[in-house]
C-alpha positions as CSV (number, residue, x, y, z in Angstrom):
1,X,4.7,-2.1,-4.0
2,X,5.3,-6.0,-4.6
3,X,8.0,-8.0,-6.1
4,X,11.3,-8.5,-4.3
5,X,13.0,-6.7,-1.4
6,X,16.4,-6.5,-0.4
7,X,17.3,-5.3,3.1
8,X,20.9,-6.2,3.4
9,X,22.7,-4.2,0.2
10,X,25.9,-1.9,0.4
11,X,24.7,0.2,-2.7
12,X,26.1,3.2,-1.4
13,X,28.9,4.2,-3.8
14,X,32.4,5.4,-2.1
15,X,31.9,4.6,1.2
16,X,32.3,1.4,2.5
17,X,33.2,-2.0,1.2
18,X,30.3,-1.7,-1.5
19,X,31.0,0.4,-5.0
20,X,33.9,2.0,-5.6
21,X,32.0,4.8,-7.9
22,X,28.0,5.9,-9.1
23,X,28.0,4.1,-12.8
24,X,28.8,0.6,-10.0
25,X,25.5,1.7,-8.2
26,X,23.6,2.0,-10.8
27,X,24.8,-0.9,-12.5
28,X,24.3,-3.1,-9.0
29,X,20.7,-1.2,-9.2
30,X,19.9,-2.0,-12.7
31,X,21.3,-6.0,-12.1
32,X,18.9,-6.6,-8.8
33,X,15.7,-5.0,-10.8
34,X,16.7,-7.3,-13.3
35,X,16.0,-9.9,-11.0
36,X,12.6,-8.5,-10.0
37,X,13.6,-6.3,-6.8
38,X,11.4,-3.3,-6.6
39,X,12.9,-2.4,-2.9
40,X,16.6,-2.0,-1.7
41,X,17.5,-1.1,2.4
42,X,20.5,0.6,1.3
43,X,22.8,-1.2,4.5
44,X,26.2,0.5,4.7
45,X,28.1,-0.5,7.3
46,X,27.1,2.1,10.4
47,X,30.8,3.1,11.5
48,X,31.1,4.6,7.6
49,X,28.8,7.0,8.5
50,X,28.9,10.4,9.9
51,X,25.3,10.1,11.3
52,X,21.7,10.0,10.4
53,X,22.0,13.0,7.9
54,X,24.7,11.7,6.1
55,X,22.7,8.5,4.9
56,X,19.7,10.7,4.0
57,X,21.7,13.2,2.2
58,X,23.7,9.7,0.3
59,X,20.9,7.7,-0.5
60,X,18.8,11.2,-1.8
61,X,21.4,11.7,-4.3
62,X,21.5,8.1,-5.3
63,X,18.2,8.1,-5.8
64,X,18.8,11.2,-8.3
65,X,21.2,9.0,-10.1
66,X,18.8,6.1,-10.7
67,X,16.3,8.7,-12.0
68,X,18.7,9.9,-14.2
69,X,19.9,6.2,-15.7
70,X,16.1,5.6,-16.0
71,X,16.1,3.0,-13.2
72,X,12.5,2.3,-11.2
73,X,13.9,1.2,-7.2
74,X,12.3,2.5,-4.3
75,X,15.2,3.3,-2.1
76,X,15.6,2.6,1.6
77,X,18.1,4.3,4.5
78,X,19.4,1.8,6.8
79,X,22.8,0.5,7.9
80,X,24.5,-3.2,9.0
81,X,25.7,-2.3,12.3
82,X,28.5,-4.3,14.4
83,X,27.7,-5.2,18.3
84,X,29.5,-2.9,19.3
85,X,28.0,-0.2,16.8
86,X,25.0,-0.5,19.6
87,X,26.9,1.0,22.8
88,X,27.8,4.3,21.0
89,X,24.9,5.4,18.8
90,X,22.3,7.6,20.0
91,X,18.7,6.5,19.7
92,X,18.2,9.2,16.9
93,X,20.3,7.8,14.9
94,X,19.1,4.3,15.6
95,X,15.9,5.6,14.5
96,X,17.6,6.8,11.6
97,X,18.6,3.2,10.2
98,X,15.8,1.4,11.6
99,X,13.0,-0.2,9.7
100,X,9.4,-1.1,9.9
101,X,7.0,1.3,11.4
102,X,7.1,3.3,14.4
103,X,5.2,0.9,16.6
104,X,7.6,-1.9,15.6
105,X,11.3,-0.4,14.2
106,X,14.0,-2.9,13.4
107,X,17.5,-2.8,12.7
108,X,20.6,-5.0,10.7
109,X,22.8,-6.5,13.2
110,X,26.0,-8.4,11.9
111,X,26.7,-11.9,13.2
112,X,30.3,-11.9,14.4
113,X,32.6,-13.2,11.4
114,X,35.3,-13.7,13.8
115,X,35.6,-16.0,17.0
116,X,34.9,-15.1,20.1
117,X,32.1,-12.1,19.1
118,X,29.1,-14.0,20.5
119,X,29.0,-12.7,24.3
120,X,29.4,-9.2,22.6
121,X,26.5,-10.1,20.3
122,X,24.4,-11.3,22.8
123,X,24.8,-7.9,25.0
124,X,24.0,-6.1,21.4
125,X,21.0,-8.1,21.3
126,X,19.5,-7.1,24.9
127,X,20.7,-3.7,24.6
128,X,18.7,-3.2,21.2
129,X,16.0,-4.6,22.9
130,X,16.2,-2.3,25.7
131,X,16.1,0.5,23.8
132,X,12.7,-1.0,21.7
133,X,14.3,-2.0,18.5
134,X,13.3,-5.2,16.7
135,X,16.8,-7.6,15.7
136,X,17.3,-9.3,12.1
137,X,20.8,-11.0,12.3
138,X,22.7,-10.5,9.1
139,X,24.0,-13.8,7.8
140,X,23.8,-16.2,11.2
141,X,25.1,-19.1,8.7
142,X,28.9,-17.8,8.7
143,X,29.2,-17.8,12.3
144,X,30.2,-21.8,13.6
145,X,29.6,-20.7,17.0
146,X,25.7,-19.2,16.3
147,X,25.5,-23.1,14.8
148,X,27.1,-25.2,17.3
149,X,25.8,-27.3,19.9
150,X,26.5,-27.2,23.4
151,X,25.0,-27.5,27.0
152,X,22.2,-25.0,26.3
153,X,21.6,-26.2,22.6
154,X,22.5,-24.0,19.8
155,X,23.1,-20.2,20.8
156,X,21.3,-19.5,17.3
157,X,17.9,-21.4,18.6
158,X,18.2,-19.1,21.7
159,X,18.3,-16.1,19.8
160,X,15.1,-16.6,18.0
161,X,13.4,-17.7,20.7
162,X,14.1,-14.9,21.9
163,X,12.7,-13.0,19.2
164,X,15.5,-12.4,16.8
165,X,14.7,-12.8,13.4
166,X,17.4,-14.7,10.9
167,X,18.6,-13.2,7.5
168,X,20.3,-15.6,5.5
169,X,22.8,-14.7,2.5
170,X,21.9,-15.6,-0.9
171,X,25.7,-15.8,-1.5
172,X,26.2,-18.4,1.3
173,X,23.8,-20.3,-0.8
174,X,25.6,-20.2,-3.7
175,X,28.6,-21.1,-2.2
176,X,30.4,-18.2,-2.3
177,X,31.2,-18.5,1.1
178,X,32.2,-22.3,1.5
179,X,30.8,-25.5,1.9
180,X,30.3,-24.6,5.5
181,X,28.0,-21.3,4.9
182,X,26.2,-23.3,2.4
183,X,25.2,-26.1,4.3
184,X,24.3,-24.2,7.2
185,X,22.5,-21.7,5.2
186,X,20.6,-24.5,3.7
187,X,19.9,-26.2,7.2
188,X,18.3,-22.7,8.5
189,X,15.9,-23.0,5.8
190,X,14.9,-26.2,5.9
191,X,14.2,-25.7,9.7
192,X,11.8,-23.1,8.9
193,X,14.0,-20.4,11.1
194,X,15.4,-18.0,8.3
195,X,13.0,-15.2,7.7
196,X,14.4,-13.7,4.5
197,X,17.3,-13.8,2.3
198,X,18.9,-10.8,1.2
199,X,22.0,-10.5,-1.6
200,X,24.4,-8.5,1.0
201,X,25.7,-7.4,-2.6
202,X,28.9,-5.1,-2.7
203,X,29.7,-4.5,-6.2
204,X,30.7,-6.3,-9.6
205,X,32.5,-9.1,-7.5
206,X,29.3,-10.0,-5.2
207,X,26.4,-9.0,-7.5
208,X,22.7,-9.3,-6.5
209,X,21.9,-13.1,-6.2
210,X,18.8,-13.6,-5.1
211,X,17.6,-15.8,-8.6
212,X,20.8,-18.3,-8.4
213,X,20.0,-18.4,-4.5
214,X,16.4,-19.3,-5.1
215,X,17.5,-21.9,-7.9
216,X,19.7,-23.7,-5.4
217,X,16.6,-24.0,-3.4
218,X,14.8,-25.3,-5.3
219,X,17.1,-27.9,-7.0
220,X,17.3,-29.2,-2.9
221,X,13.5,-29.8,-3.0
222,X,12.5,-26.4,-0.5
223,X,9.0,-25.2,-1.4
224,X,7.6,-21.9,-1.1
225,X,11.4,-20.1,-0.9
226,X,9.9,-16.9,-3.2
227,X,8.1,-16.4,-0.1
228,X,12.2,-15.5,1.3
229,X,12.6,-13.0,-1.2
230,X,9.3,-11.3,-1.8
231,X,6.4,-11.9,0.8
232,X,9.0,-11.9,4.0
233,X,11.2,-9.1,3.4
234,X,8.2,-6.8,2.6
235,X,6.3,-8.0,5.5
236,X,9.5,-7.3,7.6
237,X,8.8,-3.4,5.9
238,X,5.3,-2.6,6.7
239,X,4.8,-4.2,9.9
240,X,7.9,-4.6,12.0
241,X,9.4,-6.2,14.6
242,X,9.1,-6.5,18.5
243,X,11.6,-6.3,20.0
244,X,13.5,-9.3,21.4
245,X,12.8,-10.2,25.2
246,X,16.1,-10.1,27.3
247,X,16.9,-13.3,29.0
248,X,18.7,-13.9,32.0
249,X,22.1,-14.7,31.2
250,X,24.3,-17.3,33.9
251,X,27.7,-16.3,34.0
């Protein structure tokens, strides 16, 4: 299947901070195939859910739904978990949300939105890795302290050397997030470190976004940035990722 992918969506309706109802799903589903997506990760947040049964049996029956309202979308179970989501899931349900084949699985880790989260990120990080999971960091570009500068360089550049692989937000992009997301979000393209761009859509107030996204690209001069939205993302799906290697950490 070609066209785009999404892999960071809340589509799941009454559950977490996505839509509040079905007819929101669909319409969120009917707006990103609109904008060519042919894939959606569906990427609650994990501590909605109940386990790995309960995201089958939710994205099953919205899969139902979009049959019923006529709409084509190959549907994927996943979830955006928080570092400290890692500590208390079971490897079953791990597997559960992961991505990418069995060889290579992957999961949606949040970048901390709130100061202080990057020690806990970084233990999130190893511990994946630990356990064999691949690591795509959910919008890097709204966390100042992934960005900043210090001793050891930036603690964002560390992270993908060690193998962590960068998601940027289409709605940082746009500016929906600030000047500050923007430009950074802009940067990590440029540098050639953001692997995909996903919509991290919610509902009528944070639609799919991948086209106005890809426009603002463009108008900056970036070539080749369908390659963030199509190519990337369904690479990410059929093959993988390795997990990150674990550094030693000074104190």
């Amino acid at each position: 299947m070609h066209g785009r992918a999404e892999l960071h969506f809340h589509l799941l309706p009454d559950l977490d901070d996505g839509p509040a109802g079905v007819a929101e799903a669909v319409a969120l589903a009917q707006a990103a195939a609109a904008e060519g997506t042919q894939t959606i990760v569906c990427t609650p947040h994990a501590r909605f859910l109940s386990g790995a049964r309960d995201l089958a049996d939710r994205v099953a029956a919205l899969r139902r739904e979009l049959g019923h309202a006529g709409v084509a979308m190959d549907l994927r179970p996943g979830a955006e978990l928080l570092p400290a989501d890692v500590a208390r899931l079971h490897d079953d349900t791990l597997d559960a949300y992961s991505q990418g084949p069995p060889t290579a699985p992957w999961l949606l880790l949040e970048a901390p939105l709130e100061p202080g989260g990057l020690d806990g990120l970084h233990a999130a990080v190893d511990a994946l890795a630990d356990r064999g999971f691949g690591v795509l960091l959910a919008h890097p570009e709204r966390c100042p302290e992934l960005l900043a500068r210090g001793s050891h360089g930036r603690p964002v550049d560390t992270l993908c050397a060690q193998g962590v692989r960068l998601q940027v937000n289409a709605t940082s992009l746009t500016g929906l997030h600030g000047p500050q997301a923007q430009a950074a979000a802009l940067a990590l393209v440029r540098r050639g470190v953001a692997t995909v761009l996903a919509s991290d859509a919610h509902g009528r107030d944070r639609p799919p976004s991948l086209v106005a996204a890809l426009a603002v690209l463009r108008e900056a001069g970036v070539e080749g940035a369908e390659r963030l939205a199509g190519p990337a993302p369904r690479a990410l799906l059929r093959r993988g990722l390795a997990a990150p290697v674990v550094l030693a950490r000074s104190a």
